[in-house]
PQR file of N, CA, C, O and H, with PARSE charges and radii, in Angstrom:
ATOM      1  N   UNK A   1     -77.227 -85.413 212.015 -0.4000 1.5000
ATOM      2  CA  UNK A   1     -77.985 -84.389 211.341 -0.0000 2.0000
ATOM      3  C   UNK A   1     -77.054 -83.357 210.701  0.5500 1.7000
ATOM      4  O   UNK A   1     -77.457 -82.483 209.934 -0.5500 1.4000
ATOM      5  N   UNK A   2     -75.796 -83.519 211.067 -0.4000 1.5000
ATOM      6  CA  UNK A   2     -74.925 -81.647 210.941 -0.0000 2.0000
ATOM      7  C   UNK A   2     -74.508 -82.953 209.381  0.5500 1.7000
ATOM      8  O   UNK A   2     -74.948 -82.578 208.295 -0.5500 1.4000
ATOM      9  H   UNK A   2     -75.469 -84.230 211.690  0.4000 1.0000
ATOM     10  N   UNK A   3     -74.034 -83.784 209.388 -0.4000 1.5000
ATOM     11  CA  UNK A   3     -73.442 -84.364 208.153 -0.0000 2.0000
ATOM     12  C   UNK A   3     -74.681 -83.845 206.658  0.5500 1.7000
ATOM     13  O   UNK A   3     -74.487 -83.214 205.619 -0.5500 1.4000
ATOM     14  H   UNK A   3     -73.677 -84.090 210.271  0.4000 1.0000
ATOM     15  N   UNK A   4     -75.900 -84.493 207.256 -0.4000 1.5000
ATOM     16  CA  UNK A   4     -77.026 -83.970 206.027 -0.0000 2.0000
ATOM     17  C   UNK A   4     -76.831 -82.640 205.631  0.5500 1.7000
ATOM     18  O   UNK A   4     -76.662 -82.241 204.479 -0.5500 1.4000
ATOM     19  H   UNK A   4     -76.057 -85.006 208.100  0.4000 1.0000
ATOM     20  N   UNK A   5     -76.860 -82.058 206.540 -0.4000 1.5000
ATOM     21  CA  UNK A   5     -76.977 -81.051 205.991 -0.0000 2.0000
ATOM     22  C   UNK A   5     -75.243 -80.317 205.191  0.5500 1.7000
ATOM     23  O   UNK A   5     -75.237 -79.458 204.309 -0.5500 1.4000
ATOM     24  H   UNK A   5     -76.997 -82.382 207.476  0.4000 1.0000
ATOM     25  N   UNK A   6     -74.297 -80.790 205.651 -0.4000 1.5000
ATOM     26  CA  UNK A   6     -73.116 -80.678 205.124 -0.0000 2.0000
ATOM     27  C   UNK A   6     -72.695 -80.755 203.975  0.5500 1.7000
ATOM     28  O   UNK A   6     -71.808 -80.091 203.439 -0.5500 1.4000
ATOM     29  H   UNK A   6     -74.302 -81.488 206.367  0.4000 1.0000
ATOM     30  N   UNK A   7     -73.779 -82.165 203.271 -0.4000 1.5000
ATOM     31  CA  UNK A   7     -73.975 -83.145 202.270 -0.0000 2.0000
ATOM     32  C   UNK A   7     -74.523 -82.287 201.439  0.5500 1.7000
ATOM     33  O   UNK A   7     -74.198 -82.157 200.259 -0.5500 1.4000
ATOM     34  H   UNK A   7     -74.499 -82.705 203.706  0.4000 1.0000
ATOM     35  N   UNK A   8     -75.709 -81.423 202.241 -0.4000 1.5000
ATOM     36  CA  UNK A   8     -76.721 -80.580 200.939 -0.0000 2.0000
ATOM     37  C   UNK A   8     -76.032 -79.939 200.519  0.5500 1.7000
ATOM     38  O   UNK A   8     -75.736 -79.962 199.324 -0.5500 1.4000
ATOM     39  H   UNK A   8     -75.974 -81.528 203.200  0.4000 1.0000
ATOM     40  N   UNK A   9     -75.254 -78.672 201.891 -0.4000 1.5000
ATOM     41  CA  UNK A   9     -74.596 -77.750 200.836 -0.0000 2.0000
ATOM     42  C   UNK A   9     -73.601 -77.831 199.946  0.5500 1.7000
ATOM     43  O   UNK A   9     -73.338 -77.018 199.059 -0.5500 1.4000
ATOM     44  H   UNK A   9     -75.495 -78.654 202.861  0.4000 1.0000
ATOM     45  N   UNK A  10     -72.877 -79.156 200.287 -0.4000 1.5000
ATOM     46  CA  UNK A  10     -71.464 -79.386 198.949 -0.0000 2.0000
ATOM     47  C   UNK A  10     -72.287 -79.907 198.083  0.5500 1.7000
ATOM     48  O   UNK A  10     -71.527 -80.429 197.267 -0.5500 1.4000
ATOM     49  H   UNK A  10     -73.090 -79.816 201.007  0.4000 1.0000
ATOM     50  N   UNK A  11     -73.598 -80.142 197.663 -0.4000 1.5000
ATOM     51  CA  UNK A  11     -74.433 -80.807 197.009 -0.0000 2.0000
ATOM     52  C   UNK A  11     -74.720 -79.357 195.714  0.5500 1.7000
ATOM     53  O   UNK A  11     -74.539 -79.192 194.508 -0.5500 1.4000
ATOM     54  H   UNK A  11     -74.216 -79.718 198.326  0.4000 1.0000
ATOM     55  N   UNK A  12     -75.188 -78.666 196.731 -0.4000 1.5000
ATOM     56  CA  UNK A  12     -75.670 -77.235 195.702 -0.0000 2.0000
ATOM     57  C   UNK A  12     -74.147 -77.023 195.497  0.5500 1.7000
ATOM     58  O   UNK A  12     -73.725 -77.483 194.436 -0.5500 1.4000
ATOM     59  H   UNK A  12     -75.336 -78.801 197.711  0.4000 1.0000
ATOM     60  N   UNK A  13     -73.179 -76.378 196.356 -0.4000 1.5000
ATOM     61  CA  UNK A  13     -71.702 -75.804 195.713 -0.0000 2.0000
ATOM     62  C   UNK A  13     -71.357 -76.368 194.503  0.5500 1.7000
ATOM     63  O   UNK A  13     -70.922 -75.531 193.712 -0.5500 1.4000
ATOM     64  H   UNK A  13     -73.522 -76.004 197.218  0.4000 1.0000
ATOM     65  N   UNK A  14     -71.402 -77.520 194.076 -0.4000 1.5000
ATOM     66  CA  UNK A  14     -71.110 -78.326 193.311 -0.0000 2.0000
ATOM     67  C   UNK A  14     -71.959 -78.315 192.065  0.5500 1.7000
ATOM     68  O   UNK A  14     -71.436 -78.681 191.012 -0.5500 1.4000
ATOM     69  H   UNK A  14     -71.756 -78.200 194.718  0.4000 1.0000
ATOM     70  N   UNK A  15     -73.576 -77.822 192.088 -0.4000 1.5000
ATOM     71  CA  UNK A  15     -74.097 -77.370 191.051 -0.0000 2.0000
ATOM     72  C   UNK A  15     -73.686 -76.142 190.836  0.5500 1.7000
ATOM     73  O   UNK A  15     -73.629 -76.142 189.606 -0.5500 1.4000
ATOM     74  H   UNK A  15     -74.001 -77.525 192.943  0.4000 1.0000
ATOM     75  N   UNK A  16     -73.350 -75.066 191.185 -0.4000 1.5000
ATOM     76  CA  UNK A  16     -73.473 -73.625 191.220 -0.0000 2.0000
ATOM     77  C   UNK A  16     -71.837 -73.769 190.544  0.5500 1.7000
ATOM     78  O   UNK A  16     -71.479 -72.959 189.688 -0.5500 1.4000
ATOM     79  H   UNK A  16     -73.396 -75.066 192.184  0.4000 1.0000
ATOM     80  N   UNK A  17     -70.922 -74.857 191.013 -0.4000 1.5000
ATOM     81  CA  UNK A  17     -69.462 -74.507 190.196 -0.0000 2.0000
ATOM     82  C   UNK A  17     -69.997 -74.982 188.938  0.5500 1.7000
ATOM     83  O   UNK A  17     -69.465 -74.487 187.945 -0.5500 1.4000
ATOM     84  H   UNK A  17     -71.213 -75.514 191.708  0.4000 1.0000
ATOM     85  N   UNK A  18     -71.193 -76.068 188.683 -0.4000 1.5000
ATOM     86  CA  UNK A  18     -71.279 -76.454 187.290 -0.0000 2.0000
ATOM     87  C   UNK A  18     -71.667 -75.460 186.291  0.5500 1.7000
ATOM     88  O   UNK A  18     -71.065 -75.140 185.266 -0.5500 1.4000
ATOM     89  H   UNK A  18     -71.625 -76.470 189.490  0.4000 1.0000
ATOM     90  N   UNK A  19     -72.512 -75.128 186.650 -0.4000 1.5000
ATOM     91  CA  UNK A  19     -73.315 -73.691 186.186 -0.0000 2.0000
ATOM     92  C   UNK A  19     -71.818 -72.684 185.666  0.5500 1.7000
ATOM     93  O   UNK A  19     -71.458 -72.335 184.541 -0.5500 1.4000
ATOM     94  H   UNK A  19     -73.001 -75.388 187.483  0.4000 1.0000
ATOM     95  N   UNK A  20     -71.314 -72.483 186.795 -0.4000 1.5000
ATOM     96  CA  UNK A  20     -70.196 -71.279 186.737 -0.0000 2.0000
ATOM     97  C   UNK A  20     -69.655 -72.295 185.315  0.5500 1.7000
ATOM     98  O   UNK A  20     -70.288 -72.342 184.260 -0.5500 1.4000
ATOM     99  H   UNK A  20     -71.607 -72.766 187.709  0.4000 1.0000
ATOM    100  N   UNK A  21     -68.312 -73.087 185.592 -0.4000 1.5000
ATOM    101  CA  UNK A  21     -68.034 -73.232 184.741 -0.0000 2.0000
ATOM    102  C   UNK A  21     -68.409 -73.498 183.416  0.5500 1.7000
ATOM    103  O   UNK A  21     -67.666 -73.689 182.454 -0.5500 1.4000
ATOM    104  H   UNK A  21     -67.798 -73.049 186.448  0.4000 1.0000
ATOM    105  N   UNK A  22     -69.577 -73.493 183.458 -0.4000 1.5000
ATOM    106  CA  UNK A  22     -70.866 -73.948 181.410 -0.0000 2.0000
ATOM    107  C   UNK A  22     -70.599 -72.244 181.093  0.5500 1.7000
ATOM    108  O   UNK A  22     -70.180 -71.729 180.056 -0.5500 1.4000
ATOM    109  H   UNK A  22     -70.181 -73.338 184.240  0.4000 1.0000
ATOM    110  N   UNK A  23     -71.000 -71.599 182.374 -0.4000 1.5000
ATOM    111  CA  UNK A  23     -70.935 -70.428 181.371 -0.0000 2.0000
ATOM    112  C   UNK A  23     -69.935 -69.410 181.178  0.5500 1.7000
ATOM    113  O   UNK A  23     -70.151 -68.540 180.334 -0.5500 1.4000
ATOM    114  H   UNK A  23     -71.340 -72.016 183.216  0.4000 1.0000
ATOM    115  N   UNK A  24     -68.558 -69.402 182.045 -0.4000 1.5000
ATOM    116  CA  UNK A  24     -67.091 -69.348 181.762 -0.0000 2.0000
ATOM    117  C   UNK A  24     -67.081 -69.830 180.461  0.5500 1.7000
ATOM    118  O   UNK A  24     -66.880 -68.928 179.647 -0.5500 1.4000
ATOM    119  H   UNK A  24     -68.383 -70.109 182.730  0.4000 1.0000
ATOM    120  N   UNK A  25     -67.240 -71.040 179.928 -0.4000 1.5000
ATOM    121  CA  UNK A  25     -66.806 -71.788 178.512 -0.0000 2.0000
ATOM    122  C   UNK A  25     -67.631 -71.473 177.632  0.5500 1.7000
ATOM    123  O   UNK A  25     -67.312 -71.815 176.494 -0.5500 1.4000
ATOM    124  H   UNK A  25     -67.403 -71.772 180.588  0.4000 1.0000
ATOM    125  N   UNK A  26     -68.760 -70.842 177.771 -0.4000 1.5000
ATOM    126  CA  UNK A  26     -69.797 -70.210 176.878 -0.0000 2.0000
ATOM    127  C   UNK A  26     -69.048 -68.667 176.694  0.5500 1.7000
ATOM    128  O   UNK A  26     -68.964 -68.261 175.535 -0.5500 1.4000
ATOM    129  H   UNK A  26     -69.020 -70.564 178.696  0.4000 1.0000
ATOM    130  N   UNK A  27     -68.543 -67.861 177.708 -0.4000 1.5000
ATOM    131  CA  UNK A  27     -67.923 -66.833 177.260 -0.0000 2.0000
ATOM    132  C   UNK A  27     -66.498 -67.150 176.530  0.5500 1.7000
ATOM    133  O   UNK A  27     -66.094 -66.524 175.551 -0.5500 1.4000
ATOM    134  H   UNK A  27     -68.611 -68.191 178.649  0.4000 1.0000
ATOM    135  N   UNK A  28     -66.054 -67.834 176.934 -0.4000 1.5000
ATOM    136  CA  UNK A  28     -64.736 -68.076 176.397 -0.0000 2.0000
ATOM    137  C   UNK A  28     -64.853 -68.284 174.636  0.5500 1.7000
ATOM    138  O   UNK A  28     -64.393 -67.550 173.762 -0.5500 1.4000
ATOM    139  H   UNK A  28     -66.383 -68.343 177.729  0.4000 1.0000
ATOM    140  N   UNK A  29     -65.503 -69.334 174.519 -0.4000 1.5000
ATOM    141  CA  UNK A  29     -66.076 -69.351 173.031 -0.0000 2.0000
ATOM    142  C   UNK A  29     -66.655 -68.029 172.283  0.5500 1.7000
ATOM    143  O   UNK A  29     -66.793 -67.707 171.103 -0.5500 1.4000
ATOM    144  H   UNK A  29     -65.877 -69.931 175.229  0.4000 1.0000
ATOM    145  N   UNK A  30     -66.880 -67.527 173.315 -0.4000 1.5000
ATOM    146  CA  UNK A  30     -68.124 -66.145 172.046 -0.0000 2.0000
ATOM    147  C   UNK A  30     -66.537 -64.905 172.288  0.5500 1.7000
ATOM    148  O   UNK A  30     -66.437 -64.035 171.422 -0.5500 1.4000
ATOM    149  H   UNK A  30     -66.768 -67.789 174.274  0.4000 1.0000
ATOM    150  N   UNK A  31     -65.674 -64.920 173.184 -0.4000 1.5000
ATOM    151  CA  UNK A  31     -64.233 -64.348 172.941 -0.0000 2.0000
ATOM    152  C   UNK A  31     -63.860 -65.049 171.934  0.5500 1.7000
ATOM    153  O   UNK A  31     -64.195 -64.358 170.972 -0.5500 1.4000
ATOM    154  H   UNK A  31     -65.755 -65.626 173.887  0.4000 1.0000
ATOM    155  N   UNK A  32     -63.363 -66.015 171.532 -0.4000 1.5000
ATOM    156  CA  UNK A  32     -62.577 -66.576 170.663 -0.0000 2.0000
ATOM    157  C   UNK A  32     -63.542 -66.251 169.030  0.5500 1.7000
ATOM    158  O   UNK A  32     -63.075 -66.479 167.914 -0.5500 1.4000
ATOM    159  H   UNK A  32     -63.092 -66.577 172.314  0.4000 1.0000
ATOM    160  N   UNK A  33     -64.675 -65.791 169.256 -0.4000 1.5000
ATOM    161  CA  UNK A  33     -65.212 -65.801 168.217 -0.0000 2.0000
ATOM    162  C   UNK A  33     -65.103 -64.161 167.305  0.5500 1.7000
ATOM    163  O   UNK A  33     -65.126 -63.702 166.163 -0.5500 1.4000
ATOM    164  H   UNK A  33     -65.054 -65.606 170.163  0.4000 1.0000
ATOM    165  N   UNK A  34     -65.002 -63.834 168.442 -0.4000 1.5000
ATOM    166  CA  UNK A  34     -64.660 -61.931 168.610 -0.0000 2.0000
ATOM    167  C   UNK A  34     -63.532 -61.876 168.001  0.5500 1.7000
ATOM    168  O   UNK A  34     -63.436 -61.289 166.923 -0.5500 1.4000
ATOM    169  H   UNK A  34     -64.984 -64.206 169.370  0.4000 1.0000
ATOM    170  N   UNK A  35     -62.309 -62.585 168.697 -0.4000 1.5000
ATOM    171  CA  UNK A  35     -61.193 -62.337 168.589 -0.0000 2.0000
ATOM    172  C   UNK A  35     -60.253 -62.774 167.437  0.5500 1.7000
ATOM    173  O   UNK A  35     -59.186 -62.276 167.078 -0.5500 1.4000
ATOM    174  H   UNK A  35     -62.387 -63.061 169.572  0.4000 1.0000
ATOM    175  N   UNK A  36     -60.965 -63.886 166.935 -0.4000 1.5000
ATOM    176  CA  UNK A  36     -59.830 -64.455 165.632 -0.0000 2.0000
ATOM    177  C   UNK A  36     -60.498 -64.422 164.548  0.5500 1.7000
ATOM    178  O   UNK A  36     -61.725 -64.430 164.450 -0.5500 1.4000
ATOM    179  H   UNK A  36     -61.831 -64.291 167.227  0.4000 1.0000
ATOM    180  N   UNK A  37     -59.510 -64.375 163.476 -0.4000 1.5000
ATOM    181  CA  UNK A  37     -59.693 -64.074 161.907 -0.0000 2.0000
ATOM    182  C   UNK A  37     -61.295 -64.707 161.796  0.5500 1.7000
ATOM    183  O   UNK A  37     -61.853 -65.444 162.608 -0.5500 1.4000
ATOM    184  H   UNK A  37     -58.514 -64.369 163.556  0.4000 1.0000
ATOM    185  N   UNK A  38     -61.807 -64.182 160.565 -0.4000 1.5000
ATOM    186  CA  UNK A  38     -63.083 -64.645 159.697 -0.0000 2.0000
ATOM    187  C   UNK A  38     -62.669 -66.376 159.541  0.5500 1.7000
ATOM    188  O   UNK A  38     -63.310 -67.368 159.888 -0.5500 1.4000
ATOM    189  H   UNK A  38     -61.354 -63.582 159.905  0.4000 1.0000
ATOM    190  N   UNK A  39     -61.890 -66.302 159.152 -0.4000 1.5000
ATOM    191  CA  UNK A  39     -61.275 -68.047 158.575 -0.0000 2.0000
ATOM    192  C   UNK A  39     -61.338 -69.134 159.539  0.5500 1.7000
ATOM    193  O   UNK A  39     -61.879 -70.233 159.411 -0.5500 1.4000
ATOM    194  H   UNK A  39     -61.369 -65.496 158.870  0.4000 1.0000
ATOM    195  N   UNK A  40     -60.639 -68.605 160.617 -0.4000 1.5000
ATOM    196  CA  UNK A  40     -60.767 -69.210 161.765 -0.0000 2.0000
ATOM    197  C   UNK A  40     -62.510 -69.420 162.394  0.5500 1.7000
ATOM    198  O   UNK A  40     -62.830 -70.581 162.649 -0.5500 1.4000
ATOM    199  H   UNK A  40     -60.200 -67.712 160.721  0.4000 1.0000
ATOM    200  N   UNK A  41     -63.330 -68.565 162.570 -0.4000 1.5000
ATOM    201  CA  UNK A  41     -65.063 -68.536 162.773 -0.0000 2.0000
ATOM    202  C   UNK A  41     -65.012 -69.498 161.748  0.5500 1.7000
ATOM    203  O   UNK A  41     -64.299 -70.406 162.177 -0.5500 1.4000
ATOM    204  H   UNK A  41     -63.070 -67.622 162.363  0.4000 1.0000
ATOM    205  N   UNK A  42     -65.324 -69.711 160.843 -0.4000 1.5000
ATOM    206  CA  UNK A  42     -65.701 -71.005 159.907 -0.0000 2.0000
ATOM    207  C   UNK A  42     -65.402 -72.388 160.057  0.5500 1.7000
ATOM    208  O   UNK A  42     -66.139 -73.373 160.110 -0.5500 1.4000
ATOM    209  H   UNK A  42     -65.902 -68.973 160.495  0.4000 1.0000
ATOM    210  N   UNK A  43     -63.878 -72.227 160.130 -0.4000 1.5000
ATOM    211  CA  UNK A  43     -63.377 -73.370 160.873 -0.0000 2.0000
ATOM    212  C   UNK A  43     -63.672 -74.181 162.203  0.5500 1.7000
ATOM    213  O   UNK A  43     -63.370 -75.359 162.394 -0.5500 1.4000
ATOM    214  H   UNK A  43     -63.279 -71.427 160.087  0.4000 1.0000
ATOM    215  N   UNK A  44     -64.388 -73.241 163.183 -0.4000 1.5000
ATOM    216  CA  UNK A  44     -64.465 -73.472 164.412 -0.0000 2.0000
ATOM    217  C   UNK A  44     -66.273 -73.867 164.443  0.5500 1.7000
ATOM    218  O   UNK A  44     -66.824 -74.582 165.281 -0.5500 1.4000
ATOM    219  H   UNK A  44     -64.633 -72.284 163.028  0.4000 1.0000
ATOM    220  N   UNK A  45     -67.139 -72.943 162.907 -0.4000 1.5000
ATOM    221  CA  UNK A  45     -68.040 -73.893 163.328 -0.0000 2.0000
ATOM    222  C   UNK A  45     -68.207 -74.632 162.859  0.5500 1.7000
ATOM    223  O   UNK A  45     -68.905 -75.463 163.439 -0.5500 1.4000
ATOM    224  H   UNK A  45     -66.692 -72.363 162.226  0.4000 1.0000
ATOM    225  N   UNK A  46     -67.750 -74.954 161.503 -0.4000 1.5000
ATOM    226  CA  UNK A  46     -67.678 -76.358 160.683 -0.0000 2.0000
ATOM    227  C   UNK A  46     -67.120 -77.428 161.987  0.5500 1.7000
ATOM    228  O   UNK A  46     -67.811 -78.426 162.189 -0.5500 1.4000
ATOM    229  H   UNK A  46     -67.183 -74.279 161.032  0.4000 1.0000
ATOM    230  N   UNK A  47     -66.345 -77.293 162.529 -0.4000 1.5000
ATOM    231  CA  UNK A  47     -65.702 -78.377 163.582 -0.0000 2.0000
ATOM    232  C   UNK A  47     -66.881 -78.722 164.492  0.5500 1.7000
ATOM    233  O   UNK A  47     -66.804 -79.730 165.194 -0.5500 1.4000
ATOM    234  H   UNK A  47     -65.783 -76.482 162.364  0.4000 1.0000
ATOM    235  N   UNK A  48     -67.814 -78.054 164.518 -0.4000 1.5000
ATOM    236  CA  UNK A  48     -69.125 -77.848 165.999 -0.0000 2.0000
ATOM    237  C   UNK A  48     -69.895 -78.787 164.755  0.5500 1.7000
ATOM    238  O   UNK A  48     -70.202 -79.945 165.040 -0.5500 1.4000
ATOM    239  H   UNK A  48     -67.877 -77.234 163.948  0.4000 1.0000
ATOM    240  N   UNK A  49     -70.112 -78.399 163.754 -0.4000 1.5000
ATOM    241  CA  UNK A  49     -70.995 -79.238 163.018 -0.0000 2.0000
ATOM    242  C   UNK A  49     -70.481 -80.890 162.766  0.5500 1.7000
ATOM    243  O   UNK A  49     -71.112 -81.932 162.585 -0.5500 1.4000
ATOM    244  H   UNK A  49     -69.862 -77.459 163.523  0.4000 1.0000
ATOM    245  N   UNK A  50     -69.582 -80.692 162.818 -0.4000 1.5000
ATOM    246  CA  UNK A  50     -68.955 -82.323 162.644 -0.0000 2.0000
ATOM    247  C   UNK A  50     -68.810 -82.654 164.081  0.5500 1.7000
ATOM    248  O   UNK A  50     -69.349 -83.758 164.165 -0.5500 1.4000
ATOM    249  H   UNK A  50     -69.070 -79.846 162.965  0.4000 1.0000
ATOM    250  N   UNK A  51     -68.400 -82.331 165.222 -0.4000 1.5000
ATOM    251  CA  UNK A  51     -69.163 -83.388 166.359 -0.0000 2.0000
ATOM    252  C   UNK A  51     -70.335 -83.440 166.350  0.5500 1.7000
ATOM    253  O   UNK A  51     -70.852 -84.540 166.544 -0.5500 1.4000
ATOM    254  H   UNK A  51     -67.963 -81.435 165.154  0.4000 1.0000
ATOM    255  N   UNK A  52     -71.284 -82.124 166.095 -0.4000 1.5000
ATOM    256  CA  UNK A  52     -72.747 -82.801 166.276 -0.0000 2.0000
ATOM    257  C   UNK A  52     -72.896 -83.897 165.389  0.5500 1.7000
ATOM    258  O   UNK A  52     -73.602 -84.869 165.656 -0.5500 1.4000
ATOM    259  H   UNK A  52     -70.865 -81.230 165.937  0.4000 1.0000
ATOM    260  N   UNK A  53     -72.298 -83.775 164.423 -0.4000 1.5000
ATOM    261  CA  UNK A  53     -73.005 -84.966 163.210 -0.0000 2.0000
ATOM    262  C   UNK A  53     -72.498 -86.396 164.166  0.5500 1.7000
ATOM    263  O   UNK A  53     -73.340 -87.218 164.528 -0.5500 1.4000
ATOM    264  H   UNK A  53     -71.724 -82.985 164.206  0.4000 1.0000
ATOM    265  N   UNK A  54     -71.247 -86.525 164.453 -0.4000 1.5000
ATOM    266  CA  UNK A  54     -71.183 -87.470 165.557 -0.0000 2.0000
ATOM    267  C   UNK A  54     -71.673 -87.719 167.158  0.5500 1.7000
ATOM    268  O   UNK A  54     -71.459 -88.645 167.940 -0.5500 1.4000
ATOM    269  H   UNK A  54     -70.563 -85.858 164.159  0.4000 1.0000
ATOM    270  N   UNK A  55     -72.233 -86.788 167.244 -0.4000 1.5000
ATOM    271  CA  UNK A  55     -73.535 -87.642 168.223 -0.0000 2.0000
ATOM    272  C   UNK A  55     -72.235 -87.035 170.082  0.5500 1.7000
ATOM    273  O   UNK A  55     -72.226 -87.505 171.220 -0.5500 1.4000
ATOM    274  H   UNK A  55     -72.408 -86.036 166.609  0.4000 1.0000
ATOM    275  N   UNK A  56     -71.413 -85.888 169.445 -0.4000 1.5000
ATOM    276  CA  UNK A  56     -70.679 -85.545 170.358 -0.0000 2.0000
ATOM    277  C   UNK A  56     -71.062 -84.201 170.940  0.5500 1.7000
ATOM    278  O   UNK A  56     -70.825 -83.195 170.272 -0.5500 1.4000
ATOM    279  H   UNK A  56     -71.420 -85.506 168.520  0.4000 1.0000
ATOM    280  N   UNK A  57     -71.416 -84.139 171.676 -0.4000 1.5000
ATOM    281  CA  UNK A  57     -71.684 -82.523 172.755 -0.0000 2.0000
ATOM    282  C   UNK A  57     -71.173 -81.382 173.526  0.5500 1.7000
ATOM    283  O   UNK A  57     -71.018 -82.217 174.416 -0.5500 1.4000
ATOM    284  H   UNK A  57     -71.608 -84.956 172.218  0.4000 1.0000
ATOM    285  N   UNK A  58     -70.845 -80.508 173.943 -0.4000 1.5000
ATOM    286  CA  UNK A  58     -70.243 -80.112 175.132 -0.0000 2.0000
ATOM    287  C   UNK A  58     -70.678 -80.396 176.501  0.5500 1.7000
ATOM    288  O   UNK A  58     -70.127 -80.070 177.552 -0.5500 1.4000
ATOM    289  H   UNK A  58     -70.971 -79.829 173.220  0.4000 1.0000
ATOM    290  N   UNK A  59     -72.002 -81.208 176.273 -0.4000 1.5000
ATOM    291  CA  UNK A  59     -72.433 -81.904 177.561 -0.0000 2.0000
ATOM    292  C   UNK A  59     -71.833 -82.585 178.035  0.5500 1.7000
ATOM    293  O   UNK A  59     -71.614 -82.608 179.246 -0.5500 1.4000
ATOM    294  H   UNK A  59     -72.450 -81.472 175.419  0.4000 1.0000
ATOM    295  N   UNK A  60     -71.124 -83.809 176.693 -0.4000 1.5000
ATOM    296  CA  UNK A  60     -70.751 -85.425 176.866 -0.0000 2.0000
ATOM    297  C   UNK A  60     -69.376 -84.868 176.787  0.5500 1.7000
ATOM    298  O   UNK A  60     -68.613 -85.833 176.846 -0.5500 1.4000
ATOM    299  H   UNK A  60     -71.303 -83.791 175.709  0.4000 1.0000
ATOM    300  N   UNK A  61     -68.762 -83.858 176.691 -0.4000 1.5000
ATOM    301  CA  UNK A  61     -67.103 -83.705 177.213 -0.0000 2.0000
ATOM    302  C   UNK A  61     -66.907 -83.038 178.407  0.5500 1.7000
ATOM    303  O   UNK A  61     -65.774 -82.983 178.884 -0.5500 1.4000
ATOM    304  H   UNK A  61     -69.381 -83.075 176.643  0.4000 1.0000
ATOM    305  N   UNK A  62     -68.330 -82.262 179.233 -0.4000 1.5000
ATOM    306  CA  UNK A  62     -68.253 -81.785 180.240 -0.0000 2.0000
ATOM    307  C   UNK A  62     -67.933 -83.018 181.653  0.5500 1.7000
ATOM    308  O   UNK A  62     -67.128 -83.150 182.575 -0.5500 1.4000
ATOM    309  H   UNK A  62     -69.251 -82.306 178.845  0.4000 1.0000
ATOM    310  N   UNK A  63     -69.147 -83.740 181.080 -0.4000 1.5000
ATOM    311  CA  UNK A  63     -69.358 -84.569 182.209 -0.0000 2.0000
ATOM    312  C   UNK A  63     -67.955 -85.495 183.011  0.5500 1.7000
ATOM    313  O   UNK A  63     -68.083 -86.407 183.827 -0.5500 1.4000
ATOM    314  H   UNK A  63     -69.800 -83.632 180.331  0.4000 1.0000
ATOM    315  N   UNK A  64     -66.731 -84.954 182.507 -0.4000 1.5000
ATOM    316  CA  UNK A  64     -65.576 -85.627 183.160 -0.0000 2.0000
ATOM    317  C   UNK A  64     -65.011 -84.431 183.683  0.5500 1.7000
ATOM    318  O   UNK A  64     -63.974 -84.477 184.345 -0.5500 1.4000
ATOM    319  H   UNK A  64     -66.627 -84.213 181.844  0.4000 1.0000
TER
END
C-alpha cells in the first residue's frame, strides 16, 4: 500500500514540474520578446509561423 501511494505522489510531482516548466518557457519567451530589437520580434514570430505551418509545436518538442 505505502508503494501506491508513493507512485501517486511522484505521479502529481511530475505534473506540477510539467506545469512549472510550460510556464518558466512561456515567461522566458515573453522576456526575450521585451528584451530584443523590433527585428529580432519579427524574426522570432515569422519562425513560430513556419513550425506551425509544419505541423511542429512546443507541445511536440516538450514531450522529450
Amino acid at each position: 500500500m505505502t508503494k501506491i501511494k508513493f507512485d501517486f505522489v511522484l505521479g502529481d510531482v511530475e505534473e506540477l514540474l510539467k506545469e512549472t516548466n510550460f510556464r518558466l518557457e512561456n515567461i522566458e519567451k515573453l522576456l526575450e520578446f521585451i528584451l530584443i530589437p523590433p527585428d529580432m520580434k519579427k524574426y522570432a514570430l515569422d519562425k513560430k509561423k513556419r513550425m506551425e505551418k509544419r505541423g511542429i509545436t512546443a507541445d511536440s518538442l516538450n514531450r522529450y
